[in-house]
Structure formats: C-alpha cells, structure tokens
C-alpha positions, 0 to 999 in steps of 0.5 A, a space after each residue: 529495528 527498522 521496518 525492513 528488519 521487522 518485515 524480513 522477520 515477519 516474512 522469514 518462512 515465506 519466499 518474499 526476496 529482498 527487493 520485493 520487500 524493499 519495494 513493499 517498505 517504500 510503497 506503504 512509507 510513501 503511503 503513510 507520509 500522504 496520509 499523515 502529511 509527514 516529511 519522515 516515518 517516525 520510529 513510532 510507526 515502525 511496526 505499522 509500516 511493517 505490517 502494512 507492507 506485510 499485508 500489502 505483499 501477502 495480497 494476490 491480486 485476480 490477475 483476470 479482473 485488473 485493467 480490464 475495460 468495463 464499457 465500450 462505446 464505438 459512436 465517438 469511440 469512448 472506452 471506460 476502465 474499471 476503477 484502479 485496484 491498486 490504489 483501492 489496495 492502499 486505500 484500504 490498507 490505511 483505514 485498516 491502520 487509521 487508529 495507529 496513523 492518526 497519532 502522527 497525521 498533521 493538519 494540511 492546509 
C-alpha cells in the first residue's frame, strides 16, 4: 500500500478531500527525505508517512495568532514577527516519530 492509500484509509470518516490529502503526503514526504538525507521514501516508512500526515492534517492551527507582529520599533522602523508556526508544526512532527525515521536517516556530510 502506498502512504496515499493508507491515509485515505485512516481518514475515511473525515471530510479531508483528495487534494488536500495529496498535499499532506508531499509535505511530510519532503519532511522525511530532509530529515533522513534520502533521495526516495522507502516502502518501510509507509505507515509513518501516513500517520505523520494524518496528524499534520488533523492540526487546526489558531488562525489569531500565525503571522502576527510581535514588537514594533518606529526609530529606524524595525518590525519583528513571531516565529513560524508551521515549520514548528513539522518540526515536532518529526521527533514525535524520530525512533521510526532513525532506522533510515544517513550521515550528511
């Protein structure tokens, strides 16, 4: 099975349409071939793949807090932004399946 098919399994009941899905499963595949320093998602990490971009699809982010400016300077006009959510988002995806990618992550040197 591929991570797109396990998904769509795992999410039948919810009302995730495919391109979102499809978005998801590139997203966490990009994620996981930066992690592991990997050309190509092997066949082991399916399932991984697949409930790494479940989680990644189930997060509703606080659509009050993303982007918003967290100081404001106006001697010189500096303006400073809260740090990206999103990127946190995948980060912490990771280390919550780090025991699981670690079989396949490679030495970048």
């Amino acid at each position: 099975m591929t991570a797109l098919e396990i998904l769509t399994l795992k999410l039948a009941n919810d009302e995730i349409n495919k391109t979102q899905k499809e978005l998801a499963i590139a997203e966490i595949e990009q994620t996981i071939k930066d992690y592991c320093h990997i050309p190509d998602v092997p066949q082991g990490l399916n399932f991984v793949w697949a409930n790494m971009a479940a989680d990644l699809i189930r997060y509703k982010p606080d659509s009050e807090t993303t982007g918003r400016a967290s100081s404001i300077t106006e001697g010189d006009t500096s303006v400073s932004f809260e740090k990206d959510e999103w990127r946190d988002i995948l980060d912490s995806l990771v280390l919550n399946y780090k025991h699981q990618l670690q079989t396949y992550r490679r030495v970048k040197w």
